[in-house]
C-alpha positions as CSV (number, residue, x, y, z in Angstrom):
1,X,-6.4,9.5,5.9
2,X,-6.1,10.8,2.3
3,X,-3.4,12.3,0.2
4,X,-5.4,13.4,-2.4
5,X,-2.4,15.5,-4.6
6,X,1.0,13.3,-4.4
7,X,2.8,16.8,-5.5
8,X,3.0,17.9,-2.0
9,X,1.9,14.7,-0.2
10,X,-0.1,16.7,2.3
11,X,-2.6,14.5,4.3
12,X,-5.8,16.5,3.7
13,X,-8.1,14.1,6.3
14,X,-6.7,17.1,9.3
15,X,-5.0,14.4,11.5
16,X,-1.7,15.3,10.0
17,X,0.3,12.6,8.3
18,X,2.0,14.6,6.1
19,X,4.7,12.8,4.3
20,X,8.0,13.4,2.8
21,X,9.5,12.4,0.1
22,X,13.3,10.6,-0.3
23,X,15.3,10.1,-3.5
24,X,13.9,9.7,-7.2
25,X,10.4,11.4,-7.6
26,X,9.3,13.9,-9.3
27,X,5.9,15.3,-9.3
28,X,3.5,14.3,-13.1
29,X,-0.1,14.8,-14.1
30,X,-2.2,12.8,-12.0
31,X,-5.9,11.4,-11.7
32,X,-6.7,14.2,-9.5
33,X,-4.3,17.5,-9.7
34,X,-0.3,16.0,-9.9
35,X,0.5,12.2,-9.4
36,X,4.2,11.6,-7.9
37,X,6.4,9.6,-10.3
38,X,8.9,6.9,-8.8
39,X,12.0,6.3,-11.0
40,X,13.2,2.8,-11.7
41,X,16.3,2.4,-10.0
42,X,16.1,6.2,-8.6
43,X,15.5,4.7,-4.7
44,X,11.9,6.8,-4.4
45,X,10.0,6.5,-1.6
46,X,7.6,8.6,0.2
47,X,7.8,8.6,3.7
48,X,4.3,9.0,6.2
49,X,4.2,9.8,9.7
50,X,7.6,8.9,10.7
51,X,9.2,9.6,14.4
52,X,6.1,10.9,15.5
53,X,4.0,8.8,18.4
54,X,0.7,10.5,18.0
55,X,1.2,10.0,14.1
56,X,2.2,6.5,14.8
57,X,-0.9,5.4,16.7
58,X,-3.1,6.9,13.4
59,X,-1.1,4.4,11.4
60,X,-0.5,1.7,13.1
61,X,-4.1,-0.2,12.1
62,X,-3.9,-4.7,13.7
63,X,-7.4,-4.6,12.7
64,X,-10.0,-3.7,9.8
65,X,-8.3,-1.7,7.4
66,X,-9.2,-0.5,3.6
67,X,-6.5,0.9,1.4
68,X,-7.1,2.7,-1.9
69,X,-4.8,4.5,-4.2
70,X,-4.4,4.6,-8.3
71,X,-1.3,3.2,-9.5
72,X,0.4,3.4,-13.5
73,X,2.9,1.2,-13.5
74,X,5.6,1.6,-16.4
75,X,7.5,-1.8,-15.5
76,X,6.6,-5.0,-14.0
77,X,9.3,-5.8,-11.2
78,X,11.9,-8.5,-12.6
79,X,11.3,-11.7,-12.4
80,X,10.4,-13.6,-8.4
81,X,10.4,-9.4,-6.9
82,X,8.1,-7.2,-5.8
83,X,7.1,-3.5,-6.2
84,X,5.3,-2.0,-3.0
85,X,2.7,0.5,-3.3
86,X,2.6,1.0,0.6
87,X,3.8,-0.8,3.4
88,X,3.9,-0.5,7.9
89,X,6.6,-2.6,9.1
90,X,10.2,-3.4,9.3
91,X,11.8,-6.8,7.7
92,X,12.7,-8.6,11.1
93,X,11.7,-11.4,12.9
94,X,10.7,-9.2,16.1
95,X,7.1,-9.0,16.5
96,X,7.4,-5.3,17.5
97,X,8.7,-4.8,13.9
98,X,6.0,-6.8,13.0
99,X,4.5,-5.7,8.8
100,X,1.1,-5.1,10.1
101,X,0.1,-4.2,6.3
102,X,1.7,-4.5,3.0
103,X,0.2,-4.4,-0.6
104,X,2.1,-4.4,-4.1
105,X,2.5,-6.6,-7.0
106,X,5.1,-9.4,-7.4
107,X,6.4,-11.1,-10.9
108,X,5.4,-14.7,-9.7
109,X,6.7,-15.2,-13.3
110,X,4.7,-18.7,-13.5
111,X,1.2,-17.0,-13.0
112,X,2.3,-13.3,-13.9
113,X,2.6,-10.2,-12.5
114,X,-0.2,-10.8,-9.1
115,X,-1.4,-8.4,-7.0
116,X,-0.4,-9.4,-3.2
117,X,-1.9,-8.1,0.3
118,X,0.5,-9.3,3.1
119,X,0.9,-8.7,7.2
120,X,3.0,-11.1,10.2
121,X,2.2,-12.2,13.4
122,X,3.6,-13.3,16.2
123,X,7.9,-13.4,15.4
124,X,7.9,-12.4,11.7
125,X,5.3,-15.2,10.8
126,X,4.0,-14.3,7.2
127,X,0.7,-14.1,6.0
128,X,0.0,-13.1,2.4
129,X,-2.5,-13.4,-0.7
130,X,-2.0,-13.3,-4.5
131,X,-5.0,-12.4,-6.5
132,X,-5.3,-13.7,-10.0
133,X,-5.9,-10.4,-12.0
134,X,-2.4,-9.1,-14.1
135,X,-1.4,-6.0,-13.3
136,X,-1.0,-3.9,-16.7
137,X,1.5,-1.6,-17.4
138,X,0.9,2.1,-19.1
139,X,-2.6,3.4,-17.4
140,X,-4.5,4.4,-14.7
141,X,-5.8,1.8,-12.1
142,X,-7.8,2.1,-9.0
143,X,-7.0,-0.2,-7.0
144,X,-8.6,-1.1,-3.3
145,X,-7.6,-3.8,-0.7
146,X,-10.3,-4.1,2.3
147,X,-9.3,-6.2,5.3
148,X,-11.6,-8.3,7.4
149,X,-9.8,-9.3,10.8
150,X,-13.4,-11.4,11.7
151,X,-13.4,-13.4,8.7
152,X,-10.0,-13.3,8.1
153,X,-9.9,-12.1,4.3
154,X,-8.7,-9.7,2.3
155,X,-10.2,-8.3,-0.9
156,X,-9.3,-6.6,-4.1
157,X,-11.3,-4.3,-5.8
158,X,-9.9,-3.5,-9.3
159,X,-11.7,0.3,-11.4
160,X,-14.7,-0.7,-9.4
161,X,-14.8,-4.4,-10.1
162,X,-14.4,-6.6,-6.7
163,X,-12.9,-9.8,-6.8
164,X,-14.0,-12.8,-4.6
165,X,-12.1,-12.3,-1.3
166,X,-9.2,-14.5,-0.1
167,X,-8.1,-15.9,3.3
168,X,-5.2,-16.0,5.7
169,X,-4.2,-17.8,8.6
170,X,-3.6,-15.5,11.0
171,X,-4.4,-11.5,12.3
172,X,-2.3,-9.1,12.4
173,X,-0.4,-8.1,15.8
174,X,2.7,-6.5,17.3
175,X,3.9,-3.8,14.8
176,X,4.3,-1.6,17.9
177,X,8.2,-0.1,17.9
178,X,8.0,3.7,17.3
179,X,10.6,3.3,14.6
180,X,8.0,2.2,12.5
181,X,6.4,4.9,9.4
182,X,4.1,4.0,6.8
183,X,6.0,4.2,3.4
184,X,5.0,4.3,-0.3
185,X,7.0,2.9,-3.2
186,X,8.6,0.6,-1.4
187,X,9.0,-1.0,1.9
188,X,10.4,0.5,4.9
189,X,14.5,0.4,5.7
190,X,14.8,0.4,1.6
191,X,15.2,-3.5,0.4
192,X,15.0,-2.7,-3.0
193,X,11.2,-3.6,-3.3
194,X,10.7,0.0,-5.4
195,X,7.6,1.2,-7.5
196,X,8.3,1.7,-11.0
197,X,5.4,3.8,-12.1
198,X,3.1,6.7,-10.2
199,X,1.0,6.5,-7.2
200,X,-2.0,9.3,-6.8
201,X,-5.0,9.7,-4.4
202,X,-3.8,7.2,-1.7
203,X,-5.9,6.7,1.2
204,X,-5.9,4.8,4.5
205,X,-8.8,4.2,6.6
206,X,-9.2,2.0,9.8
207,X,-12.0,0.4,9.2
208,X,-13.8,-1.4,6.1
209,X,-15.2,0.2,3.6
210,X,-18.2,-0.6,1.3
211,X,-17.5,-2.2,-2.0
212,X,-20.6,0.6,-2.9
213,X,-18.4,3.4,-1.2
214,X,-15.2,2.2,-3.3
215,X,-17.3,2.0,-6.5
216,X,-18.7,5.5,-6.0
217,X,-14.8,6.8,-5.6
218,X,-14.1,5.2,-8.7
219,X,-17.0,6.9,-10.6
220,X,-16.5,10.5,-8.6
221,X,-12.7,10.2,-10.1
């Protein structure tokens, strides 16, 4: 489920998750066509296939799952926060509002600025990686999570470059109240988790995808 041109944040796959966007963003040259621009402190956020149970069902992925966008960040969040690049859930502790995938950087101020994956089971029960590699301010990244619900890792593949792949505890479940939207720039229901930077070429796909595949994106863009 691609949205190749974050101007209009069509979803050009055909299953129709067109998105829309809320508060502070404007649309800026991109990798491919116009990137949209989220404004620090301007409360951007792009929402995707909210209110909508046959939308819903597209997005709501418990199991394999790769992401992919290309992120230029102009701040690092302050210090012990997080930015979110994209995120399905809700913050409770009710497994139907379950985060059933979340991926960003945090300001672990100790080891840097880290790039995280994270998801909950059960009641609210997190589950989350940090990955070693900075995330730099002031140019173009690619930047690819892949999810394996058999071995229980996720991955991060940096402009091509994978890194070795990380474990949780637990698989994703519940995530299943209709309320629930996929949003990007910052977690759903707004808790101040916003991108500072611009997002282009994000892509969702239910299944894994081959760190060849990924690496042949990156070269193609």
């Amino acid at each position: 489920q691609p949205w190749p041109n974050l101007r209009d944040v069509n979803d050009y796959s055909g299953l129709g998750n067109h998105g829309v966007f809320y508060g502070g963003i404007t649309s800026t040259p991109g990798i491919l066509g116009n990137a949209a621009k989220f404004y620090q402190g301007g409360g951007g956020y792009i929402s995707i296939g909210s209110w909508s149970s046959s939308n819903f069902e597209k997005l709501r992925i418990p199991g394999d799952l790769t992401v992919e966008w290309w992120q230029k960040i102009d701040a690092v969040p302050a210090a012990h926060t997080s930015n979110v690049m994209m995120g399905f859930g809700y913050p409770s502790e009710s497994k139907d509002k379950n985060f059933l995938y979340d991926f960003g950087i945090h300001n672990t101020v100790t080891y840097g600025t880290q790039f995280f994956a994270y998801h909950e089971n059960g009641n609210g029960v997190d589950n989350v990686v940090f990955f070693n590699p900075i995330a730099v301010t002031g140019t173009w990244v690619h930047v690819v999570f892949i999810r394996d619900t058999t071995t229980k890792t996720y991955q991060l593949i940096l402009n091509g470059v994978p890194e070795a792949p990380k474990t949780y505890a637990n698989n994703p479940d519940g995530g299943t109240s209709l309320d629930l939207e996929l949003t990007l720039g910052d977690s759903q229901w707004l808790i101040n988790e916003f991108l500072r930077g611009r997002l282009d070429n994000v892509r969702v796909y239910d299944k894994k995808i081959t760190v060849e595949q990924i690496q042949q994106h990156y070269a193609e863009e």
